[in-house]
Backbone bond lengths (Angstrom), bond angles and torsions (degrees), N, CA, C in turn:
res aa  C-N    CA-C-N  psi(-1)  N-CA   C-N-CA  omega(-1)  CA-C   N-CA-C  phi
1 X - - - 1.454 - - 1.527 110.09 -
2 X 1.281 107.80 128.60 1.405 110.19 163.50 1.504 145.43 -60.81
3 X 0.922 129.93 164.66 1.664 105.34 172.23 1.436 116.40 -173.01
4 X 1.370 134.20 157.95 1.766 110.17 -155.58 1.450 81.52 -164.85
5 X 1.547 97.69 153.10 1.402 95.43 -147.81 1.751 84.27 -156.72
6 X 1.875 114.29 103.85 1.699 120.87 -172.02 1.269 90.23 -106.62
7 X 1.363 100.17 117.56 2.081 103.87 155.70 1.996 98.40 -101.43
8 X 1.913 97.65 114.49 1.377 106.91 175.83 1.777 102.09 -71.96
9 X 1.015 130.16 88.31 1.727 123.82 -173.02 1.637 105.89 -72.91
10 X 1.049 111.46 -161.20 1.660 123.74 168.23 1.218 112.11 -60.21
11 X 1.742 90.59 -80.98 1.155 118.49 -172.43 2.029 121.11 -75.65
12 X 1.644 84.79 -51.21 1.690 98.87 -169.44 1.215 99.79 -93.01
13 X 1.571 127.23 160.80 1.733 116.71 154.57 1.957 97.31 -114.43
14 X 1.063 117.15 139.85 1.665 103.16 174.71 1.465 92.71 -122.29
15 X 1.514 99.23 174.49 1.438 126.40 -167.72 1.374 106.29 -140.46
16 X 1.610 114.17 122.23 1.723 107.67 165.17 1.432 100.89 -139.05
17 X 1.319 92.32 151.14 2.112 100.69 -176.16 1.397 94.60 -144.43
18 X 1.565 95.91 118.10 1.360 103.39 171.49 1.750 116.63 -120.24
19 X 1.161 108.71 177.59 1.547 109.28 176.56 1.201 118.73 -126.38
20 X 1.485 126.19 113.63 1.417 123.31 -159.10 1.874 98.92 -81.57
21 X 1.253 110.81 145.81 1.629 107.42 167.41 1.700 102.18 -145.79
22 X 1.321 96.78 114.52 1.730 95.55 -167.67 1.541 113.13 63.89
23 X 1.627 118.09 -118.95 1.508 115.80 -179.95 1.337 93.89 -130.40
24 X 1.128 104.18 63.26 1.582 109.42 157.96 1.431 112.67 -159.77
25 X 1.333 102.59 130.54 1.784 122.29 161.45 1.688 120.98 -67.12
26 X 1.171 105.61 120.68 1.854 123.27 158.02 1.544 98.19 -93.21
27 X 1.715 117.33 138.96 1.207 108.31 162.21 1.341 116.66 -92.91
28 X 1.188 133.43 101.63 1.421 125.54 175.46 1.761 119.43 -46.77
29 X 1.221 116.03 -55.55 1.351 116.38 -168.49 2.128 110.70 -148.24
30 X 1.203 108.09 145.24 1.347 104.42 -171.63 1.476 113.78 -141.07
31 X 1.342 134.72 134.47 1.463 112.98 174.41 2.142 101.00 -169.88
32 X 0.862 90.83 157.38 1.423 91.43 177.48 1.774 104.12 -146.83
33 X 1.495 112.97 124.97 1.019 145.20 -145.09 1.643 108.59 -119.69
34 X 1.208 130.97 119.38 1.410 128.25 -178.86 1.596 115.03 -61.94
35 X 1.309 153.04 137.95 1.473 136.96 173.63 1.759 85.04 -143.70
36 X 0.572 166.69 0.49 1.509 172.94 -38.60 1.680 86.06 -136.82
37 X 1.444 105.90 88.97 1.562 125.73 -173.02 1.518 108.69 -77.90
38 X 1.439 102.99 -38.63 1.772 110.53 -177.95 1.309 104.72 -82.69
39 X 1.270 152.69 12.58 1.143 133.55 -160.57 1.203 100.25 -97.42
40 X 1.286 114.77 125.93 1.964 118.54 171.72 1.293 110.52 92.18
41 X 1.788 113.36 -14.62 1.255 104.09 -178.82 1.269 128.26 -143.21
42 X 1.664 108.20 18.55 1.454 142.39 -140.93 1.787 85.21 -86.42
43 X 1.497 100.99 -63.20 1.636 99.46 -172.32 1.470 113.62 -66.56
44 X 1.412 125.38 -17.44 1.726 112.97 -170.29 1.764 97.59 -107.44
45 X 1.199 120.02 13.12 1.682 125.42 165.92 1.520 110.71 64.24
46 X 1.610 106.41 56.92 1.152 97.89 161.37 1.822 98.78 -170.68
47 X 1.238 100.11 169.78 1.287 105.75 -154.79 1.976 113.37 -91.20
48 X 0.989 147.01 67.53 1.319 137.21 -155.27 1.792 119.50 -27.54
49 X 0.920 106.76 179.37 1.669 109.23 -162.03 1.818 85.96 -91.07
50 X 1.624 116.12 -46.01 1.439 117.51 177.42 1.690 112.56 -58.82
51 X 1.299 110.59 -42.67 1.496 102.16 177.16 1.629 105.02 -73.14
52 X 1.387 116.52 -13.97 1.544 86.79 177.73 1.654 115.78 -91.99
53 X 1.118 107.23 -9.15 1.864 116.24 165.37 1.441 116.67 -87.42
54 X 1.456 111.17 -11.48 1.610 120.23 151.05 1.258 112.25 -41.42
55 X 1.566 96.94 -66.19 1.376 110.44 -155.14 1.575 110.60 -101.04
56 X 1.165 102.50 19.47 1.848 103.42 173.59 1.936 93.93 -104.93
57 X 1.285 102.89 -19.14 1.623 113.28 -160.78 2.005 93.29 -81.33
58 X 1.357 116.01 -30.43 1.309 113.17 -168.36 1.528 104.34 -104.40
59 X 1.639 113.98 -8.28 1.307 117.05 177.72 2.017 127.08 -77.91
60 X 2.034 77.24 -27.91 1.493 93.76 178.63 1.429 126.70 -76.26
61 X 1.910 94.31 -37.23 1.295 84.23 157.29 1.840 134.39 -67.81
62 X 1.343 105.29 -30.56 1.396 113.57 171.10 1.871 114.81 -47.31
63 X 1.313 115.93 -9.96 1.048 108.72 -161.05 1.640 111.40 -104.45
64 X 1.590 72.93 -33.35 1.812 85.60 157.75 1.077 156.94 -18.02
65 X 1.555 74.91 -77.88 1.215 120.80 -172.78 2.309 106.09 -70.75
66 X 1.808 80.12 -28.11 1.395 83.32 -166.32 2.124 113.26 -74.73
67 X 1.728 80.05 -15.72 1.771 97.54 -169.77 1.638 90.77 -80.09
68 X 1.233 125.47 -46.10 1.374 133.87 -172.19 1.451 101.01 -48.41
69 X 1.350 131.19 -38.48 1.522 127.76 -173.90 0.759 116.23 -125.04
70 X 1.828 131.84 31.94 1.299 156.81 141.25 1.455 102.83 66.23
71 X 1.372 120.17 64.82 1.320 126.25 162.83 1.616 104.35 -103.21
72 X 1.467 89.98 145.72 1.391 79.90 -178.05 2.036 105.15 -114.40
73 X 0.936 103.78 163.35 1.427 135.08 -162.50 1.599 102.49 -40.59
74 X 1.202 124.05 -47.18 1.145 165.56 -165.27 1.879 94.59 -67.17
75 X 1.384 108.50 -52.25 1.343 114.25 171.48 1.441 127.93 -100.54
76 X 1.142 96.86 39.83 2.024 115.50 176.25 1.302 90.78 -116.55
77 X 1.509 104.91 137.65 1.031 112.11 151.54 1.664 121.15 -127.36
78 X 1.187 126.30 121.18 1.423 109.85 -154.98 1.979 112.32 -117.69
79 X 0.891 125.86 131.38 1.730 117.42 -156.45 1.680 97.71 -110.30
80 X 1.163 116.68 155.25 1.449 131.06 -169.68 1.377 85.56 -131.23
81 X 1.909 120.59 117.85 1.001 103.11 164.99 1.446 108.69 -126.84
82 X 1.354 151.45 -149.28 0.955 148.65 -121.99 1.988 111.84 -77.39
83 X 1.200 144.50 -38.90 1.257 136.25 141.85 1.240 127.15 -26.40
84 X 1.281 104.31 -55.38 1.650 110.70 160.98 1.460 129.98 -50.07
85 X 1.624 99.36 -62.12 1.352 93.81 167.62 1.218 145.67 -78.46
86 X 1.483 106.99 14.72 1.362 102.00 179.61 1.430 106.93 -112.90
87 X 1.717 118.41 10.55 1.871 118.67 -157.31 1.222 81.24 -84.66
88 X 2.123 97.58 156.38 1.435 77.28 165.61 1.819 101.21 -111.12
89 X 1.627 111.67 25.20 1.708 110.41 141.70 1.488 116.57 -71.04
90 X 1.299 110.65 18.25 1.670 75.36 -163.70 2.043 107.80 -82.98
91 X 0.764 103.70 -31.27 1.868 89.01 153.22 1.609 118.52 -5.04
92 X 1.335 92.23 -79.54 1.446 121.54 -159.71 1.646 101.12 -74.90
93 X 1.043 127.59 -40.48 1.384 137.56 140.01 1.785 118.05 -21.16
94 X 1.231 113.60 -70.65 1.089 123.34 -177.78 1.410 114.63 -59.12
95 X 1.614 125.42 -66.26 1.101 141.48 146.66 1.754 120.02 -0.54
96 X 1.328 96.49 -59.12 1.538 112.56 -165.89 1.805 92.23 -72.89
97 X 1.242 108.88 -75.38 1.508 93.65 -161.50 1.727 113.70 -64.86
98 X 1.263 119.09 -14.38 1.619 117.02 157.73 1.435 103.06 -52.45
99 X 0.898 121.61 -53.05 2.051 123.70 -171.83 1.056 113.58 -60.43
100 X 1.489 119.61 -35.19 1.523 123.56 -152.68 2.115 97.85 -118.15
101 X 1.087 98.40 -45.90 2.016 98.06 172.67 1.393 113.21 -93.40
102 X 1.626 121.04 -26.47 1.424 118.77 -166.79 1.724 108.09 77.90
103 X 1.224 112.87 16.52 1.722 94.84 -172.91 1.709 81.94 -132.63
104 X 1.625 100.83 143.53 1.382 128.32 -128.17 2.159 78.59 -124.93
105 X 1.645 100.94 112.75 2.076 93.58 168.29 1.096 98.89 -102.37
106 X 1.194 93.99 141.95 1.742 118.82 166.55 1.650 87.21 -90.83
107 X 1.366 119.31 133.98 1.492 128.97 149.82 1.461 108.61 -75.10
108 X 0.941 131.88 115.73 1.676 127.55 158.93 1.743 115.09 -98.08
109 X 1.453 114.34 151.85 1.415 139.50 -179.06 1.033 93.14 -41.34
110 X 1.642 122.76 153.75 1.849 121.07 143.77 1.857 98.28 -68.71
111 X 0.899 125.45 -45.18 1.941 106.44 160.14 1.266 117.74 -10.89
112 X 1.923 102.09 -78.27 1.345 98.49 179.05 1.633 141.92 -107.30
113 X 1.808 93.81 28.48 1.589 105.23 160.62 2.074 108.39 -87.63
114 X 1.604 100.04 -20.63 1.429 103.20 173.74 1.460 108.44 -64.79
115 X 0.994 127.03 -34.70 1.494 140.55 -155.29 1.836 93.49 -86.49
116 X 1.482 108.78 -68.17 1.559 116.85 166.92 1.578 99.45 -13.87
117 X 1.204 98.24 -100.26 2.019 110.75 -175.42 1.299 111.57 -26.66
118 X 1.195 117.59 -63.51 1.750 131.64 -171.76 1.630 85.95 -33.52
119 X 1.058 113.22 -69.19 1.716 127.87 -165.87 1.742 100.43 -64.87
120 X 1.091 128.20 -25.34 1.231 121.02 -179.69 1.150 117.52 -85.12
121 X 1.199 117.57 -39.23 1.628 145.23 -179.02 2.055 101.15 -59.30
122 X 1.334 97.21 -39.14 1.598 111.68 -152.24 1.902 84.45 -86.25
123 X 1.334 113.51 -31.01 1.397 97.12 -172.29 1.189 128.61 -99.58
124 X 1.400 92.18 5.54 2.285 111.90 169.89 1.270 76.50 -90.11
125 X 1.795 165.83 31.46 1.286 116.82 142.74 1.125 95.19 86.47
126 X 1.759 135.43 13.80 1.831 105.45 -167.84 1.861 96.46 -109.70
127 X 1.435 118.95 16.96 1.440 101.29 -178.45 1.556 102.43 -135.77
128 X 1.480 115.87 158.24 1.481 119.06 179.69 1.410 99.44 -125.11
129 X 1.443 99.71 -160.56 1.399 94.21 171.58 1.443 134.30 -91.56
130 X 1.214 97.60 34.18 2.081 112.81 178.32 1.453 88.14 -110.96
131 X 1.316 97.76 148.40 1.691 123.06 -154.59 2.045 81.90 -96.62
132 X 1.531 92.63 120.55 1.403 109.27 -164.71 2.046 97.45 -110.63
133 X 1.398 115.38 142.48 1.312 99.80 156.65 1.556 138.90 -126.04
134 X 1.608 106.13 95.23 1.109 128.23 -148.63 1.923 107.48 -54.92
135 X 1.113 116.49 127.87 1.555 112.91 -175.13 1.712 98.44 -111.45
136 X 1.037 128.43 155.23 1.421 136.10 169.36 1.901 115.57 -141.07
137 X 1.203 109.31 106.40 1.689 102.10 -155.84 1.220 92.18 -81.43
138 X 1.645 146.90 127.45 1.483 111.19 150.41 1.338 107.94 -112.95
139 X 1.515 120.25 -158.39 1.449 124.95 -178.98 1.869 104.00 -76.36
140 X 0.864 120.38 7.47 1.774 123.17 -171.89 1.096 86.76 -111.32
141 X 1.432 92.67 -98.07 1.873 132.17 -150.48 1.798 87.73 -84.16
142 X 1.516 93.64 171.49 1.485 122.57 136.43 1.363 104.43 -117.09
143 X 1.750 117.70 167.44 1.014 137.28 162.01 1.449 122.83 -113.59
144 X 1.278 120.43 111.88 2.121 108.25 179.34 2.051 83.06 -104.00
145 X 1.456 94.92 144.63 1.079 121.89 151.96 1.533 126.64 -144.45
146 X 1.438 108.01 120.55 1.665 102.11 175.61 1.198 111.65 -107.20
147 X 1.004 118.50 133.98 1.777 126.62 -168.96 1.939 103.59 -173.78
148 X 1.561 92.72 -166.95 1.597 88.73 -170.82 1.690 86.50 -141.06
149 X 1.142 105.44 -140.49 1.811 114.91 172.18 1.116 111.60 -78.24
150 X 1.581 121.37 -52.67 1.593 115.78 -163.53 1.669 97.73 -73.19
151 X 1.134 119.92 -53.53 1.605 109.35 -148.49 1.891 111.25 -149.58
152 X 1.228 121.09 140.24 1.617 117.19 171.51 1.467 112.23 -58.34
153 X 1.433 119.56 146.03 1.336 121.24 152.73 1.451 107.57 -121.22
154 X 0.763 138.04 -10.74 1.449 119.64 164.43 1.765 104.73 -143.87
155 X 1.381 142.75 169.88 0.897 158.58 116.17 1.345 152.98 -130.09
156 X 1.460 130.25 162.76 1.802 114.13 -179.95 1.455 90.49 -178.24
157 X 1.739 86.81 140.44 1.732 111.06 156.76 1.496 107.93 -90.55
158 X 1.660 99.62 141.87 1.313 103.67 -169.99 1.830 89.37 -125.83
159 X 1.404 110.81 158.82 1.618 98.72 -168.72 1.558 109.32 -109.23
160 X 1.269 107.26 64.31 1.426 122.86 -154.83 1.542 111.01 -119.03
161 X 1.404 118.05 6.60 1.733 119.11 -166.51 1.271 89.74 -52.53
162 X 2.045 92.80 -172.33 1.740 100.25 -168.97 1.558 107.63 -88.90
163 X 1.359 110.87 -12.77 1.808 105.64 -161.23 2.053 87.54 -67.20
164 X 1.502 109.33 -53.50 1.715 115.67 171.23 1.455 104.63 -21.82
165 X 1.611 112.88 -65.11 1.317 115.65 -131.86 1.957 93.44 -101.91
166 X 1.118 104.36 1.45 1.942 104.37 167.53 0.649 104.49 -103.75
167 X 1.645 147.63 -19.68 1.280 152.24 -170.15 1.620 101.69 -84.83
168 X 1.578 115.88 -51.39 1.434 130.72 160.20 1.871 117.75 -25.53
169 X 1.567 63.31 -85.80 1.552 96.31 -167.84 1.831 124.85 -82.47
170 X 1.119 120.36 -35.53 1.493 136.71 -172.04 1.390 120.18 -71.90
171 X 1.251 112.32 42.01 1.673 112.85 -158.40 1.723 111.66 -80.70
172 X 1.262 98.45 -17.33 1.674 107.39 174.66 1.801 100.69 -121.32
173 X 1.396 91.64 156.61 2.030 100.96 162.89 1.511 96.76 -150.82
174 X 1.598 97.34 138.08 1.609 120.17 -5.01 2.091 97.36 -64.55
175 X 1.244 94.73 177.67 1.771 119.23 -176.93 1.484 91.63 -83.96
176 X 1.275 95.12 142.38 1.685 133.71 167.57 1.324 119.29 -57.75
177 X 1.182 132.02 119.72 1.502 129.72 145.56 1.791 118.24 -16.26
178 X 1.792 104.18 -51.96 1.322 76.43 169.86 1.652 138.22 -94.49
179 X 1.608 87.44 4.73 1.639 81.64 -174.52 1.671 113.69 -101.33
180 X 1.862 101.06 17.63 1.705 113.17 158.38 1.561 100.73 -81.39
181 X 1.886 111.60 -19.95 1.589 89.07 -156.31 1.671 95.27 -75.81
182 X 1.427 107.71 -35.26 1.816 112.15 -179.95 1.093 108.73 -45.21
183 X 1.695 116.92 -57.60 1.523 120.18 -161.84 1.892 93.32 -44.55
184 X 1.077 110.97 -41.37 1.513 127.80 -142.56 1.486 99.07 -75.98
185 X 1.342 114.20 -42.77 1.560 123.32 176.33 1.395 116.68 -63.23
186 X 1.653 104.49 -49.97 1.593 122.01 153.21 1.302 118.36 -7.66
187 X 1.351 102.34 -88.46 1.523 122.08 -171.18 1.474 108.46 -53.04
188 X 1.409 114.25 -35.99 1.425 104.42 -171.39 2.073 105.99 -85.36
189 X 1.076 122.73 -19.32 1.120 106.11 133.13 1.538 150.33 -56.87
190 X 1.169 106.11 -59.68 1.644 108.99 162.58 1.576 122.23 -25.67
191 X 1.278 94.21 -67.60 1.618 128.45 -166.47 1.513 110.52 -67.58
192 X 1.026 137.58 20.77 1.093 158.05 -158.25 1.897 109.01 -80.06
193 X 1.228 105.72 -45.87 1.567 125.27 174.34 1.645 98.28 -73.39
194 X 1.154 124.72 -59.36 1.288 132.77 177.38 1.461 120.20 -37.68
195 X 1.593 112.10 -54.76 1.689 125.62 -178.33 1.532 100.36 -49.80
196 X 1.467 110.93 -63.15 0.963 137.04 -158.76 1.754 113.33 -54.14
197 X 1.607 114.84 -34.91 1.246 128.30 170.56 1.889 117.96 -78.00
198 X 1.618 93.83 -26.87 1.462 84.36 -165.25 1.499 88.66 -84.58
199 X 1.375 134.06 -26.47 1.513 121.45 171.34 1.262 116.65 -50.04
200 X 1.113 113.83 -24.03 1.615 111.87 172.45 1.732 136.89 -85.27
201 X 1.485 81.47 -28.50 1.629 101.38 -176.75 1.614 109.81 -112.32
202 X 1.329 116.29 -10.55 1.781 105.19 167.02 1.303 115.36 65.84
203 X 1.143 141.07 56.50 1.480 123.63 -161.20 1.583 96.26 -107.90
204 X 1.149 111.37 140.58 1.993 130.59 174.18 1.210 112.02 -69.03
205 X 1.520 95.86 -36.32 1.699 84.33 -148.48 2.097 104.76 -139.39
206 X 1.650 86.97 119.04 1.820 85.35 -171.10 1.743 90.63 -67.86
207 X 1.472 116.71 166.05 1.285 135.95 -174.36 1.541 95.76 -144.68
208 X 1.667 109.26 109.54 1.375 106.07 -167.89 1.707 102.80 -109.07
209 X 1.268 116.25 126.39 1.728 111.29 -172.38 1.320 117.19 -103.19
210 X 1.037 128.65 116.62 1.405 143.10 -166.13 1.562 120.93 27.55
211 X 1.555 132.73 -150.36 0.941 114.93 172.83 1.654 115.40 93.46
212 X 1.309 101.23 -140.38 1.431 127.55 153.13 1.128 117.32 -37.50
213 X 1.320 107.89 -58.85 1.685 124.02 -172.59 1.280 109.60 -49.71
214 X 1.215 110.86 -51.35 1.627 119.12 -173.99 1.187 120.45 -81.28
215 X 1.208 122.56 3.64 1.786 146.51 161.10 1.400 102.76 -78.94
216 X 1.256 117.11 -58.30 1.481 128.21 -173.97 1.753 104.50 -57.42
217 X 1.071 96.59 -73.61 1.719 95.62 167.03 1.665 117.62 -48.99
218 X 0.480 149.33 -2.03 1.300 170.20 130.02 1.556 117.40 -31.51
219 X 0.978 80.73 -85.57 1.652 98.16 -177.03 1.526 108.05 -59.49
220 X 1.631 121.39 -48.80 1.446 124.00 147.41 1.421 128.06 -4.14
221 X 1.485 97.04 -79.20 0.840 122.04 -156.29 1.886 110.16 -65.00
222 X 1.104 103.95 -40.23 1.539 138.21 174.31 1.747 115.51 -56.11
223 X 1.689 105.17 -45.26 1.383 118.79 -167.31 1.715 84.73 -92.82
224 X 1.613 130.15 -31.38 1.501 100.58 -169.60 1.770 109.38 -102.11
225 X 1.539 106.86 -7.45 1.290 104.82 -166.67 1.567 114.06 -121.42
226 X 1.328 104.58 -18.75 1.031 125.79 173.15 2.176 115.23 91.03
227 X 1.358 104.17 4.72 1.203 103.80 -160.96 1.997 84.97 -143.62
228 X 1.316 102.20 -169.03 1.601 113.95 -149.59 1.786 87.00 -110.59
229 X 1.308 131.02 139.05 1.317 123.86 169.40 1.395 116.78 -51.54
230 X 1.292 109.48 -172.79 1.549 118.29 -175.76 1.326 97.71 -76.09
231 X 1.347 119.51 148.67 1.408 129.27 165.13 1.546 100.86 -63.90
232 X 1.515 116.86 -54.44 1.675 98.73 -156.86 1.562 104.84 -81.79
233 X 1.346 137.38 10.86 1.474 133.54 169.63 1.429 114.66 -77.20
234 X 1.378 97.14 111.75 1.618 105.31 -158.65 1.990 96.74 -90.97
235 X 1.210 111.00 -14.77 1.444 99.04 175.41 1.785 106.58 -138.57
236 X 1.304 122.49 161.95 1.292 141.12 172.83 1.391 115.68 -130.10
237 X 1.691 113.17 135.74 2.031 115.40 151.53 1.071 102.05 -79.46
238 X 1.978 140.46 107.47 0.909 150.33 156.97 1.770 107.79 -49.29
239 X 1.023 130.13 106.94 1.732 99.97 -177.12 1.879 102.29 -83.53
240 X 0.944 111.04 166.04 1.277 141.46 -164.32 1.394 104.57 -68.27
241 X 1.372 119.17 -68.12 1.680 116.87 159.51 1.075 136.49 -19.90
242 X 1.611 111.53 -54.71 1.378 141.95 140.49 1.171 122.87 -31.75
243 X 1.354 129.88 -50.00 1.395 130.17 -165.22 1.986 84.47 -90.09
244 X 1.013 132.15 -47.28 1.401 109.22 -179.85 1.394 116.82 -100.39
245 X 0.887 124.31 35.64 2.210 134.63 141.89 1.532 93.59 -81.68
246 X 1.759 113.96 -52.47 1.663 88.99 -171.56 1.819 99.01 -74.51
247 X 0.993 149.57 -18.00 1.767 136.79 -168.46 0.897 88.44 -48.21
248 X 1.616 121.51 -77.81 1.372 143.93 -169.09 1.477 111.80 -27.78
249 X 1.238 91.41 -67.79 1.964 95.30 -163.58 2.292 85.20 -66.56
250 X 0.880 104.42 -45.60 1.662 88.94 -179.40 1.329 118.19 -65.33
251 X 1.108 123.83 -33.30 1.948 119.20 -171.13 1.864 92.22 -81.57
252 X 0.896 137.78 -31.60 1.131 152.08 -142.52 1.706 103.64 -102.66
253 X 1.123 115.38 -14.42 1.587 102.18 -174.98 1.811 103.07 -138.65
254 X 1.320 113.32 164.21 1.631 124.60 162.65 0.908 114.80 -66.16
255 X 1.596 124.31 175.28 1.132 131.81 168.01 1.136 126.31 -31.23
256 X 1.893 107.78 -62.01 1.260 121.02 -139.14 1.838 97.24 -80.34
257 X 1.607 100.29 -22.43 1.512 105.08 -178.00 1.370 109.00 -93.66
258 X 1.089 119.47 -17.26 1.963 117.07 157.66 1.917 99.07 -58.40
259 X 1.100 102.23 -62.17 1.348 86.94 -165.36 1.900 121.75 -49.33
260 X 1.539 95.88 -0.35 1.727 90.17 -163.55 1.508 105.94 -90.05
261 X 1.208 110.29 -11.90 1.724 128.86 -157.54 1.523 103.80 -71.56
262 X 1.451 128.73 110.60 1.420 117.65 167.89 1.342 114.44 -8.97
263 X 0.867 120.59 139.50 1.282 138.22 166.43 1.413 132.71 63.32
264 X 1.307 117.01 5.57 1.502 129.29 173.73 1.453 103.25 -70.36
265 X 1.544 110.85 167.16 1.133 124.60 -156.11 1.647 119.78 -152.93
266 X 1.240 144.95 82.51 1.265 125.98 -152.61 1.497 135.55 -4.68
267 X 1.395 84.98 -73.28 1.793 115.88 -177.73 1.423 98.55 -29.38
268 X 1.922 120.52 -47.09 1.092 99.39 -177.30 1.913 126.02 -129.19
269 X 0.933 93.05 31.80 1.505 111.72 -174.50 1.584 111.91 -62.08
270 X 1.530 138.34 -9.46 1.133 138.78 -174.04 1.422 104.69 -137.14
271 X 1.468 142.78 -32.82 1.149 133.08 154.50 1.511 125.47 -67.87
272 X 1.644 116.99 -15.01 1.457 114.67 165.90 1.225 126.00 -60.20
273 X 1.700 110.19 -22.73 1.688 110.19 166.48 1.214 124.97 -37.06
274 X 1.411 103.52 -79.03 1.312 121.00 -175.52 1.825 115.41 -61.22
275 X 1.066 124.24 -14.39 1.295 144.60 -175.94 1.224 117.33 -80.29
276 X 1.957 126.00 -30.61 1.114 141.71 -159.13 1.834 84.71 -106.61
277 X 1.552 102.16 -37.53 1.735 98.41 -175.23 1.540 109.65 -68.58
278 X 1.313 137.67 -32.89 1.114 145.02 154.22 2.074 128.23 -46.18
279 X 1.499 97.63 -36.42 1.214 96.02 168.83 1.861 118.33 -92.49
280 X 1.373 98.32 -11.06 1.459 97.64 156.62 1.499 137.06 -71.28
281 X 1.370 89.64 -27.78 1.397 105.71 -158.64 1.900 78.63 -84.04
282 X 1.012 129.57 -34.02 1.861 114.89 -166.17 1.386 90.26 -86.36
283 X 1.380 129.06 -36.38 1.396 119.32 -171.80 1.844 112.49 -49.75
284 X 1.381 86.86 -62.05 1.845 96.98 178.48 1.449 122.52 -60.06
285 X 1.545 119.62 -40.09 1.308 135.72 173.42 1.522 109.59 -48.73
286 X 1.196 115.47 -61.78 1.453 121.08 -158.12 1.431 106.88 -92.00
287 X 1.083 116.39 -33.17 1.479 137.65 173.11 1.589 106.40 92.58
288 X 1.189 115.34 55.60 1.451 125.72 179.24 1.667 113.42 -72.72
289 X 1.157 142.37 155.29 1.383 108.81 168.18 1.720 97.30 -144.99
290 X 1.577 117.88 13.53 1.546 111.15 173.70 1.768 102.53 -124.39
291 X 1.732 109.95 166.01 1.150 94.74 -167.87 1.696 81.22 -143.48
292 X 1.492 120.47 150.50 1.562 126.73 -166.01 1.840 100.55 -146.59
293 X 1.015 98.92 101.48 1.341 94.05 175.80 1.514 117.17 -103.71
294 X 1.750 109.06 136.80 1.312 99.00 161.07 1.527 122.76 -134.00
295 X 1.379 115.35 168.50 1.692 116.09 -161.13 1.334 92.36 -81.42
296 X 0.947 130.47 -9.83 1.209 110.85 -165.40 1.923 114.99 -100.71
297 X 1.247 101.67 137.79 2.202 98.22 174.36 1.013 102.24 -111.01
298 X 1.807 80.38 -121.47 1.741 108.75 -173.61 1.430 129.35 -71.15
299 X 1.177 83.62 -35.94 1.391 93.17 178.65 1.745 129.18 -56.35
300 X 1.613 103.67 -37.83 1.345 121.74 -160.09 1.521 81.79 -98.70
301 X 1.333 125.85 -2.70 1.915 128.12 176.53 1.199 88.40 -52.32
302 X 2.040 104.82 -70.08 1.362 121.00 -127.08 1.520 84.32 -68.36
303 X 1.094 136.23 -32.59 1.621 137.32 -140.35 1.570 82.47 -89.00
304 X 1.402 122.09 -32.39 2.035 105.21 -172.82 1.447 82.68 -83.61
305 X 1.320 141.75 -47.57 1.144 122.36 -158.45 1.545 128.37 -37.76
306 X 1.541 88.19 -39.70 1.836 121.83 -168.87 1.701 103.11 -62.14
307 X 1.110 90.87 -47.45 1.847 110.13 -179.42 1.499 106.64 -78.32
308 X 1.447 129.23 21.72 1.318 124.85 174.09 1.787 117.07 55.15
């Protein structure tokens, strides 16, 4: 049986189709596609008329792609997460690409896009039994989850992604010293529920889920080996050194010189700013000092979800 599985993101929309045989997944097909839905309209809660022909333009092909490997409609499941849910087009949003692709979004909670990851995160293999605190950056939301392998103890969407927080904060490129110190003041307002949990739960070790993360590894991987990691290594120990050679070379340069850096990638060459300032800011705050990334989110959530 087939099965296909759209996370509508902020920024990205991705696509995975797998084929169940017994209790195991083949991935048939994988890709993540720019539609950058929040852009211009992320902070005033609603979706622009261009982001919605963005995202009818990356949906059609998605649909394609989905007829091309004979899934049927019936076995999409497609998630609206935080841009979505907060427009107040999103009606008309929804409506439109049902009319125009035939494939039907469920909006889900930041509750249960936290829950998604937790489960996605948990099935790349990236948690043990030390109480880990899983971050997920997207173009909306963030996600904190602290938990381990067996089970969550705390979670929350916070409405803090990067498309928000460049739109906020990003008024020059590269970004200012002082508008890291705002971002920085920011967060420690926001984050307020967050402080308050990790004092309770202690966690060692950040667990960073795709995204960003997989830029960072990237670029890693690129500056020590000269080539791109394995596709099928679903998790990495980012070391720490590492994660701040890339801050540096990222807070520190423009566009055009982000884009030159091993391993950068469009999709995310201008929201990794603010994204790298966020994982600093939890690194130093909490006093974390290891970093574990895995490829895997929401997407690969919804797909354990399915599998009980």
């Amino acid at each position: 049986m087939k099965q296909a599985i759209i996370d509508l993101g902020t920024n990205t929309f991705h696509l995975l189709i797998v084929e169940k045989s017994g209790s195991t997944y083949s991935t048939l097909f994988r890709e993540s596609q720019p539609a950058r839905i929040g852009q211009a309209g992320i902070n005033q809660g609603f979706i622009t008329e261009e982001g919605i022909g963005r995202a009818l333009g990356v949906l059609t092909f998605f649909r394609q792609v989905l007829d091309q490997y004979g899934v049927a409609l019936s076995q999409v499941i497609a998630t609206g997460t935080s841009a979505i849910r907060a427009a107040s087009n999103q009606r008309e949003f929804i409506d439109r690409v049902r009319q125009e692709t035939g494939i039907q979004i469920q909006v889900i909670s930041g509750e249960q896009e936290a829950e998604y990851i937790y489960k996605g995160v948990r099935a790349a293999g990236a948690l043990d039994n030390t109480t880990s605190l899983v971050v997920d950056i997207g173009g909306g939301s963030v996600e904190f989850i602290l938990g381990n392998q067996s089970r969550i103890f705390w979670k929350q969407s916070f409405e803090i992604g990067g498309q928000r927080l460049r739109e906020k904060f990003m008024t020059t490129d590269p970004i200012r010293s002082g508008s890291i110190n705002r971002l920085y003041d920011y967060f420690q307002e926001q984050l307020v529920p967050l402080a308050n949990a990790i004092h309770q739960y202690q966690p060692t070790v950040l667990v960073g889920s795709s995204g960003s993360f997989d830029t960072l590894v990237d670029m890693w991987c690129m500056h020590e080996q000269g080539h791109l990691p394995d596709p099928d290594q679903n998790t990495f120990m980012l070391p720490i050194a590492e994660f701040y050679r890339a801050y540096e070379l990222l807070i520190t340069r423009n566009h055009t010189e982000r884009m030159q850096i091993p391993g950068m990638i469009e999709l995310r060459v201008d929201m990794i700013v603010v994204a790298v300032c966020l994982i600093d800011y939890v690194l130093k705050t909490y006093g974390i000092s290891q970093i574990i990334t895995s490829t895997y989110s929401l997407k690969e959530g919804v797909l354990a979800s399915i599998d009980g």
